[in-house]
C-alpha positions as CSV (number, residue, x, y, z in Angstrom):
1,X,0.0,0.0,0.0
2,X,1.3,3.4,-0.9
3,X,2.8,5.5,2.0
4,X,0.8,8.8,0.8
5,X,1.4,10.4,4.7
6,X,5.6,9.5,4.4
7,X,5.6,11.0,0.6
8,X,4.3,14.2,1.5
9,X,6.4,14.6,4.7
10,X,9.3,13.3,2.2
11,X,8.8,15.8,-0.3
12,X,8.1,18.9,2.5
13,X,11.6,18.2,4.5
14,X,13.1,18.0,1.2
15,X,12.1,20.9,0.1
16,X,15.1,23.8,-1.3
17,X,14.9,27.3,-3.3
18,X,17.2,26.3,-5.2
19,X,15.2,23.5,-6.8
20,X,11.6,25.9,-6.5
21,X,10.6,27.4,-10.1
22,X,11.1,31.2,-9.8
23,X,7.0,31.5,-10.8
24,X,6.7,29.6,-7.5
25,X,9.2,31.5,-5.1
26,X,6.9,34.8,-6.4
27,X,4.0,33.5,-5.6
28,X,4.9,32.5,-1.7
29,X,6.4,35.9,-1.4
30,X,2.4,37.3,-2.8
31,X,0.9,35.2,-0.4
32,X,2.7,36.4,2.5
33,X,2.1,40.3,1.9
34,X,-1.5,39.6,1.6
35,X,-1.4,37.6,4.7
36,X,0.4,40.7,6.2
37,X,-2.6,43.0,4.6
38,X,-5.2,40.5,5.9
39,X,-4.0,41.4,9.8
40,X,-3.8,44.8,9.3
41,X,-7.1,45.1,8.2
42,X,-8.6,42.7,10.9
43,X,-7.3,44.9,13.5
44,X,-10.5,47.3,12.9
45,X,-12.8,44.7,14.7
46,X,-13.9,44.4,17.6
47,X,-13.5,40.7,18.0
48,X,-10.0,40.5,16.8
49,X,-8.9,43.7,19.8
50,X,-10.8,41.3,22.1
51,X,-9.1,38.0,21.4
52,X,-5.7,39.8,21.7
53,X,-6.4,41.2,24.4
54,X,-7.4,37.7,26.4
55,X,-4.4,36.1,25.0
56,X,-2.2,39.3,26.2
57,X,-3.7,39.3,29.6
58,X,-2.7,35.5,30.2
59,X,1.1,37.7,30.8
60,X,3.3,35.5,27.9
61,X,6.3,37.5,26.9
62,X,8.3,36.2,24.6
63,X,10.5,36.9,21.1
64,X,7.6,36.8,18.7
65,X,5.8,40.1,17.2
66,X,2.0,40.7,17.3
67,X,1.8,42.2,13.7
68,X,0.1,45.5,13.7
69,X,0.5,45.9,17.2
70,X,4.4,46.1,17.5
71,X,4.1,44.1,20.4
72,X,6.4,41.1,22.1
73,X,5.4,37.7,23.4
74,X,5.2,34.2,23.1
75,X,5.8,32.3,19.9
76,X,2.0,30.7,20.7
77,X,0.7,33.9,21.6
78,X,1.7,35.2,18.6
79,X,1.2,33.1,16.1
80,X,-2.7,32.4,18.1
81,X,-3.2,36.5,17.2
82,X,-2.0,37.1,14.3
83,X,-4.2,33.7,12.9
84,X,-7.0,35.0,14.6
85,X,-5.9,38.3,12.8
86,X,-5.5,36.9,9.2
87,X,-8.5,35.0,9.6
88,X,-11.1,37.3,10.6
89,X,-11.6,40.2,7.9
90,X,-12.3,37.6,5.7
91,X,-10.2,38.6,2.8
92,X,-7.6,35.8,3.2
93,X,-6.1,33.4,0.4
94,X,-7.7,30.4,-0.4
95,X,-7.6,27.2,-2.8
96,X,-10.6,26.7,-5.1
97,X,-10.2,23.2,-5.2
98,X,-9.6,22.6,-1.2
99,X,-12.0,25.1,0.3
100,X,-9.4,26.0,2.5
101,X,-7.6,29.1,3.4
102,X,-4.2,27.8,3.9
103,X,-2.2,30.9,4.5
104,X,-3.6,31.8,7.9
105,X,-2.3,28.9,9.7
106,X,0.9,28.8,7.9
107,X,2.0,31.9,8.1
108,X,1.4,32.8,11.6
109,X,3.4,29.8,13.0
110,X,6.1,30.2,10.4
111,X,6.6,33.9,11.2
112,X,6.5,33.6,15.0
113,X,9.6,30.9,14.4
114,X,11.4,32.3,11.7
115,X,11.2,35.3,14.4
116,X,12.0,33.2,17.5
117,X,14.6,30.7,15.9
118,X,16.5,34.2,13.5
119,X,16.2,32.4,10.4
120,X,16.6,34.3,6.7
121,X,13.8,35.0,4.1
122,X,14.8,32.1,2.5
123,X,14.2,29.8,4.8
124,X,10.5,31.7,5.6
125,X,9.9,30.9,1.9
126,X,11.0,27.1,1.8
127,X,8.4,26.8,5.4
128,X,5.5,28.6,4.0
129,X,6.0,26.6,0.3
130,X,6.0,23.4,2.7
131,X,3.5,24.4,5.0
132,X,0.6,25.5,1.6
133,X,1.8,21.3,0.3
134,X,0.9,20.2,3.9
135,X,-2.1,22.0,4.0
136,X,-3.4,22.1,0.4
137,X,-3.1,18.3,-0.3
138,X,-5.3,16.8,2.6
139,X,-7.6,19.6,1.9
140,X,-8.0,18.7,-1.5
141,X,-8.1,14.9,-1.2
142,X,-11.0,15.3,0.7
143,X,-13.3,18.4,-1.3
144,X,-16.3,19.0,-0.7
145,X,-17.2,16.3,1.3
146,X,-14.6,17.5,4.4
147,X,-17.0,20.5,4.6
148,X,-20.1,19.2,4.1
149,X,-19.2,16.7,7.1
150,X,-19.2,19.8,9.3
151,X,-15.5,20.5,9.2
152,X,-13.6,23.7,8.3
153,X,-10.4,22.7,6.5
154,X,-8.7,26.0,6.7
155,X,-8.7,24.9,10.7
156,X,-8.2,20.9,10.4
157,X,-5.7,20.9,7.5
158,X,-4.5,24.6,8.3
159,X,-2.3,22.6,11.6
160,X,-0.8,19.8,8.9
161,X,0.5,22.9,7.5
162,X,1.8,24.7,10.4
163,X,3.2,21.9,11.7
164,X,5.2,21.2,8.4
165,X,6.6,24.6,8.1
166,X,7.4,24.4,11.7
167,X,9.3,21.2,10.9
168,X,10.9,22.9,8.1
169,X,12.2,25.5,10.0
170,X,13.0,23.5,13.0
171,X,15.5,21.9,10.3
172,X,14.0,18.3,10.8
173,X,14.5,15.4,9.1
174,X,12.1,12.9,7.1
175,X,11.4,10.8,10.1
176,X,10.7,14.2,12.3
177,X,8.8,16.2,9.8
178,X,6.6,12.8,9.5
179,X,6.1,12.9,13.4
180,X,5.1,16.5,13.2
181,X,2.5,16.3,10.7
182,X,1.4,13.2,12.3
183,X,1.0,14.5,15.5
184,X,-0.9,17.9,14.5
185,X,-3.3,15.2,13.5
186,X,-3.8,14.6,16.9
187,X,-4.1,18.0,18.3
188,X,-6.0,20.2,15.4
189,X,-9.1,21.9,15.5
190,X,-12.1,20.2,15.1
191,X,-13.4,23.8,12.9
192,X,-16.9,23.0,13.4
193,X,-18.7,24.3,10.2
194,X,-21.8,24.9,12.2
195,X,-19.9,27.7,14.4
196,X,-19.5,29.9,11.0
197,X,-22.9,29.1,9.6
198,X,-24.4,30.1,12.7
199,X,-22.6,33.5,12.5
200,X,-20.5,32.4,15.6
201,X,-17.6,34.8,16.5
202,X,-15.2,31.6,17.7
203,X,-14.8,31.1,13.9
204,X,-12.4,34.1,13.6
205,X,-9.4,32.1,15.7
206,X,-9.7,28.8,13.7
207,X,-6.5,30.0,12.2
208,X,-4.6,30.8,15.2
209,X,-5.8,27.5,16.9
210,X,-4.3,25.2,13.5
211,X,-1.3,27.7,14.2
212,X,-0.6,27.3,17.7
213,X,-1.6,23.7,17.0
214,X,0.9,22.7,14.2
215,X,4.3,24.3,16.7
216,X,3.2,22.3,19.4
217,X,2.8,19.1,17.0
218,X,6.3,20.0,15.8
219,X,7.6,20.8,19.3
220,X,6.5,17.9,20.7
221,X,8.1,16.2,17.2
222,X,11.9,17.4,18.4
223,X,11.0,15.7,21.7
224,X,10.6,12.6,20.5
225,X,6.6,12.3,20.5
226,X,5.5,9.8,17.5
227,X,2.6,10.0,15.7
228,X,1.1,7.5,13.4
229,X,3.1,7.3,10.3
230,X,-0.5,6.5,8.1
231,X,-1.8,10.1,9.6
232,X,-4.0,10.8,6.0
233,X,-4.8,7.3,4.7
234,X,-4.7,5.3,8.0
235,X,-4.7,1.5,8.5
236,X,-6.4,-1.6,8.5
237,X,-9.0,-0.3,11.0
238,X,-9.7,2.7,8.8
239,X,-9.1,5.3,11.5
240,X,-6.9,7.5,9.0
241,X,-7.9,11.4,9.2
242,X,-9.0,11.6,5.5
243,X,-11.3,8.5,6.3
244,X,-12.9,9.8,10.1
245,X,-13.7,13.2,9.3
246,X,-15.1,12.9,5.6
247,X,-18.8,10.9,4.8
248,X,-17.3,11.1,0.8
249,X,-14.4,8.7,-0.4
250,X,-11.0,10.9,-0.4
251,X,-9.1,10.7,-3.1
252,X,-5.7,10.2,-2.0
253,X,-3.8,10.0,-5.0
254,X,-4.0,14.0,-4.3
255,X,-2.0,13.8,-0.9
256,X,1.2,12.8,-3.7
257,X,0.1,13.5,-7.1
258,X,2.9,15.3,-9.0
259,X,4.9,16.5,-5.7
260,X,7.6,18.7,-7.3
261,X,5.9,19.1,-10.6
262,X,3.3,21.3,-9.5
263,X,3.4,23.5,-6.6
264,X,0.0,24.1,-5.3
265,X,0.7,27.5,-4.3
266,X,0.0,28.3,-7.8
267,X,-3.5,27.4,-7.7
268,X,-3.7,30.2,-4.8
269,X,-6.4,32.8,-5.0
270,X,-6.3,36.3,-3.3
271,X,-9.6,38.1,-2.2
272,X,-10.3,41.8,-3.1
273,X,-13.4,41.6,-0.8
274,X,-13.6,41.3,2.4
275,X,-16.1,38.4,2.4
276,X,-16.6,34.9,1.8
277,X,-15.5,33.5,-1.9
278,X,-18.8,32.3,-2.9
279,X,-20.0,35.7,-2.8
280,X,-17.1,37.3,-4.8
281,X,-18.4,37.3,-8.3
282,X,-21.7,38.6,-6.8
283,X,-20.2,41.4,-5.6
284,X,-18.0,42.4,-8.6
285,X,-21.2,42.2,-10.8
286,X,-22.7,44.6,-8.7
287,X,-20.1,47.1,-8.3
288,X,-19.1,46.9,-12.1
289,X,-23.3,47.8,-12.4
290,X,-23.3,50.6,-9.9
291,X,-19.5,52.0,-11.1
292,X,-20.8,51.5,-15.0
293,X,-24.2,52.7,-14.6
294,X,-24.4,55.3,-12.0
295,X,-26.7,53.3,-10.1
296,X,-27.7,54.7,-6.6
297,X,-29.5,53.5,-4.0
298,X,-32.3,54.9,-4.3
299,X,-33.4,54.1,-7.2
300,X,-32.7,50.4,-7.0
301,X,-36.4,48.6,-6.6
302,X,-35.2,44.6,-6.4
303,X,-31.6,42.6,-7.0
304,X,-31.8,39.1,-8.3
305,X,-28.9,37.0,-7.7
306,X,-28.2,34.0,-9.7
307,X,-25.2,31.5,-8.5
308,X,-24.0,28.1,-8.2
309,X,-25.8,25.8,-5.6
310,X,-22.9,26.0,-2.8
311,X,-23.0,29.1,-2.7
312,X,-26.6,29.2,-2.5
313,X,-26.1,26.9,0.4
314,X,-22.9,28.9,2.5
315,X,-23.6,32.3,1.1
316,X,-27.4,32.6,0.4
317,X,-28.8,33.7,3.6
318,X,-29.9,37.1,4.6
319,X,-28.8,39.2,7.6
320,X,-30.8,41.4,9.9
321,X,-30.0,44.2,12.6
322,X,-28.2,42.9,15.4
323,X,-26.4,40.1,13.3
324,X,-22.5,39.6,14.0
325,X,-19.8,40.5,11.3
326,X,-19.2,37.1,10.5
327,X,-23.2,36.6,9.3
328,X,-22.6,39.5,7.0
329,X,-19.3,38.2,5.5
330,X,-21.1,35.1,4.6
331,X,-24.2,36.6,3.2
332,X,-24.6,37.7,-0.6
333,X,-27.4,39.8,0.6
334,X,-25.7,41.8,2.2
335,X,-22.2,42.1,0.9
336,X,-24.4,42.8,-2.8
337,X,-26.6,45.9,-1.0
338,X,-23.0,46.9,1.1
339,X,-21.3,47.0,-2.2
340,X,-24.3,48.7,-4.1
341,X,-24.5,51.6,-1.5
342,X,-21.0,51.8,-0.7
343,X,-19.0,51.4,-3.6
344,X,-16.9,48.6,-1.7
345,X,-16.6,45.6,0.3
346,X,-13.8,46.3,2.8
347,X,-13.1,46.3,6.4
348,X,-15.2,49.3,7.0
349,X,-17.8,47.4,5.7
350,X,-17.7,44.8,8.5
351,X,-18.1,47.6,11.4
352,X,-21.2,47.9,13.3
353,X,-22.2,51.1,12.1
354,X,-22.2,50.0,8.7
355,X,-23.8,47.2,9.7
356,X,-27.1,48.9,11.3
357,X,-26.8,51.2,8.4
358,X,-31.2,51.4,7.7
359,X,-29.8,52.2,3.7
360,X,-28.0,49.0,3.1
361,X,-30.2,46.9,5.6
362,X,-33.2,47.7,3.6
363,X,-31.7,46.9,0.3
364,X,-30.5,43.7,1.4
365,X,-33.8,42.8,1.8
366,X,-34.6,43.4,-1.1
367,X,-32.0,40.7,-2.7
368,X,-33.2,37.4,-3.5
369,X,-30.7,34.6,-4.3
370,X,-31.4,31.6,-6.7
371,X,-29.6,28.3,-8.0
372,X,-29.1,28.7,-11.3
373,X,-28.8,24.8,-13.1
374,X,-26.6,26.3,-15.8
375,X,-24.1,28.5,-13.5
376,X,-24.4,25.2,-11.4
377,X,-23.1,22.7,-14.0
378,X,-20.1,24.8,-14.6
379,X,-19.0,24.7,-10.6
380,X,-16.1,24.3,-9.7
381,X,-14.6,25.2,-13.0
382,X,-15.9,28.5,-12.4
383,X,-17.8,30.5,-9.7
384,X,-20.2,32.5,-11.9
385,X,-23.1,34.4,-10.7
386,X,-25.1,36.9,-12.3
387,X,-26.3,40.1,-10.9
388,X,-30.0,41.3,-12.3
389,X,-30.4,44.9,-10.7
390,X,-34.6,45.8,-11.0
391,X,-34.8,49.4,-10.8
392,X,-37.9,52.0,-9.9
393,X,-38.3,52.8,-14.0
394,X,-38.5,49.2,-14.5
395,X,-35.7,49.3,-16.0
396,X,-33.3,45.8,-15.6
397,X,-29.6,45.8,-15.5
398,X,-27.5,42.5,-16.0
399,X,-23.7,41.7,-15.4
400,X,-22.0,38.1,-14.9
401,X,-18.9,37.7,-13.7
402,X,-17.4,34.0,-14.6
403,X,-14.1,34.1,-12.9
404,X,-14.2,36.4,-10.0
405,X,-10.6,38.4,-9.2
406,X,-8.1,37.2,-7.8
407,X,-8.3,33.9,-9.6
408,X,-4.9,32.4,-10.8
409,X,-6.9,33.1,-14.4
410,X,-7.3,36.5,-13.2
411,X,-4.9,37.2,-10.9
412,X,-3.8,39.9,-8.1
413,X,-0.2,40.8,-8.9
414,X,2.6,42.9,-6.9
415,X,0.6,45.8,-7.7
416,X,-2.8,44.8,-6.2
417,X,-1.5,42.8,-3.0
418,X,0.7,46.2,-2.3
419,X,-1.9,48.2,-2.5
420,X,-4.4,46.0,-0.6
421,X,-1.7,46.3,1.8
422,X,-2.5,50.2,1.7
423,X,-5.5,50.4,2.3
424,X,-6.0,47.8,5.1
425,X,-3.1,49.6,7.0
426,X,-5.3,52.3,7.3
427,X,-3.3,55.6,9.7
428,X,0.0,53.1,10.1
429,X,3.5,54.8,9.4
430,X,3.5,54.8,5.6
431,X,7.3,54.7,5.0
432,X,7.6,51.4,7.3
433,X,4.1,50.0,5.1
434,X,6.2,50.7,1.9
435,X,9.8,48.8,3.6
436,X,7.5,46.1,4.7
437,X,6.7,45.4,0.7
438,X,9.7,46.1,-0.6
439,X,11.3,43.8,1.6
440,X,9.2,40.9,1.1
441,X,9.3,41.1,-2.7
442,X,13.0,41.1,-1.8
443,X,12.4,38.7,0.6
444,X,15.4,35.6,-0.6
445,X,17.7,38.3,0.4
446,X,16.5,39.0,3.8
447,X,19.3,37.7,6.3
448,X,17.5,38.2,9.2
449,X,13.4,37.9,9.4
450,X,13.5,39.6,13.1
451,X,14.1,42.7,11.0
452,X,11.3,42.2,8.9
453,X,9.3,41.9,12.2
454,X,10.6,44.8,13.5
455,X,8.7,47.3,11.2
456,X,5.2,44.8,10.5
């Protein structure tokens, strides 16, 4: 029987830039300033000040930085905060084809070491490139059927991943790195799906937990802890994680299939939006409508949404006063009538005055979302919805987007990311905001990440 758990752990320790496709190195470099942009955003809510400042009261001091906060403590602390950070604004990465939102597990845990341990950039990039395969692969071998079982794999896969770029900076061997990943398969976040449908808050730190999660699956690695060496595809008795935590039959040729032909970093996409993916292309219909047309409010009489039938399912639901942020990032309804009356879909979107704003409350109930069989057949090739604006006159305004932005088919390049970076930073120092992205796209020649640290 193949060893799919032992390949991947093979292939992640082994793992050098000098053998990564420059296409590759780029795009891990992308995925950390957006990560980086992500936090600084998240910093606006509530929820996120309040988590941190739990965590800080617990009194941890330590080597590692809380991004955005230029404040020292604990590698656990910090890595469980600045998760919890990249998490939250809902405008992280994600892979298409995992449902999973790899980068904020990974980077956390590898940035809080990298920090700790005084590694270079180049070792940051080789942990985060080994940390996406640990993550991705499960992810994918499982899709959809890990998230229709009630689990969140940015949470359950998102600690295979920490724990592998942990490993990877920790400097470990095959046998070690195996022991790591094994072991976060012991201690990771059970990400219960109904937490975010419910509009739960505790879904914001499922990032920070797979963070925290994966260093102490490594840690415990170095010590000499063993985990099973079968971790994905089990045993005989069947008890492998891909098998207990999936009703569907994983496919685990995906765990292995062309390791160090295809990174699948490259299938990463970025978020413009500061909601949930399925509701993407809804929103850039409608803001292509209002920006095109002129359209205001006011004169708006009914929105139709058509979409795929996930996203009917995750995304469909309306929100009403009183409802947290995390209802409204996950709610077409609202992010459409948000981006119809505001013009955007950012962090200031996701703030309770916004939120209790009578203008975009009113249209949002006013938006009615419907499967459509044909944008349905073409899932997950693409995530099209169409966007029917109804207005007073009777007049009826259409725009579809196919392939929302951000997609590897439409991607967000250097100049994007930096300024995403820009705008989530909000009043922070400008001159460090523009070192920060000029030294991670120089990031291969960083000697010392602490440095890097020093001005996030």
């Amino acid at each position: 029987m193949q060893e799919y758990s032992r390949e991947l752990a093979r292939f992640c320790a082994g793992i050098s830039i000098a053998g990564i496709p420059p296409e590759v190195i780029d795009k891990t470099k992308l995925c950390i300033l957006d990560c980086i942009a992500n936090i600084y955003g998240s910093w606006k809510l509530e929820a996120v000040r309040n988590v941190a400042g739990y965590i800080r009261s617990q009194g941890e001091e330590g080597p590692a930085t809380i991004i955005g906060e230029q404040i020292q403590t604990s590698v656990r602390s910090a890595a469980f905060i600045n998760g919890t950070a990249a998490e939250a604004i809902e405008a992280q990465d994600g892979l298409r084809f995992g449902g999973n939102h790899p980068g904020t597990a990974v980077i956390p845990a590898a940035f809080a070491l990298a920090e700790q341990k005084g590694r270079n950039g180049v070792a940051l990039i080789e942990a985060v490139i080994a940390g996406y395969e640990a993550a991705n692969r499960p992810a994918s071998a499982m899709h959809p059927y890990h998230t229709l079982s009630g689990f969140l794999p940015t949470g359950t896969c998102g600690a295979f991943g920490a724990a592998a770029a942990a490993a990877k900076l920790s400097g470990f061997d095959v046998e070690k790195t195996l022991n790591a990943i094994s072991n976060a398969g012991y201690l990771l976040p059970l990400s219960m799906a109904e937490q975010l449908m419910g509009g739960h808050t505790v879904k914001i730190v499922q990032g920070g937990q797979a963070a925290v999660a994966g260093i102490t699956a490594a840690g415990l690695a170095g010590a000499g802890i063993t985990g099973h060496p079968r971790v994905f595809e089990g045993s005989e008795l069947k008890g492998g994680f891909t098998q207990i935590t999936s009703r569907g039959e994983p496919v685990f040729d995906r765990l292995t299939e062309k390791l160090g032909e295809h990174y699948t970093i490259m299938d990463i996409y970025f978020k413009p939006y500061t909601a949930c993916r399925h509701t993407h292309g809804a929103i850039q219909a409608a803001l292509k409508l209002r920006n095109g047309q002129g359209i205001a409010a006011g004169d708006i009489d009914a929105v139709n949404v058509f979409t795929y039938g996930i996203a009917l399912i995750a995304v469909g639901k309306g929100v009403k006063a009183g409802d947290s942020f995390v209802s409204a990032q996950f709610s077409i309804p609202y992010t459409v009538a948000a981006a119809l009356v505001s013009g955007e879909v950012g962090p200031l979107q996701l703030r309770r005055e916004s939120m209790e704003d009578p203008t975009i409350l009113d249209l949002a109930g006013r938006v009615t979302v419907t499967m459509d069989e044909e944008l349905n057949g073409r899932y997950p090739e693409v995530t099209a919805s169409r966007v029917e604006v109804v207005l007073k006159n009777g007049t009826k305004l259409v725009e579809q987007t196919d392939i929302p932005a951000g997609d590897p088919r439409d991607p967000m390049g250097w100049d994007e990311i930096s300024e995403k970076v820009r705008r989530f930073a909000g009043t922070r120092d400008t001159g460090r905001i523009e070192k920060a992205i000029d030294m991670i796209r120089d990031l291969e020649h960083v000697g010392f990440v602490p440095e890097l640290m020093d001005i996030l």
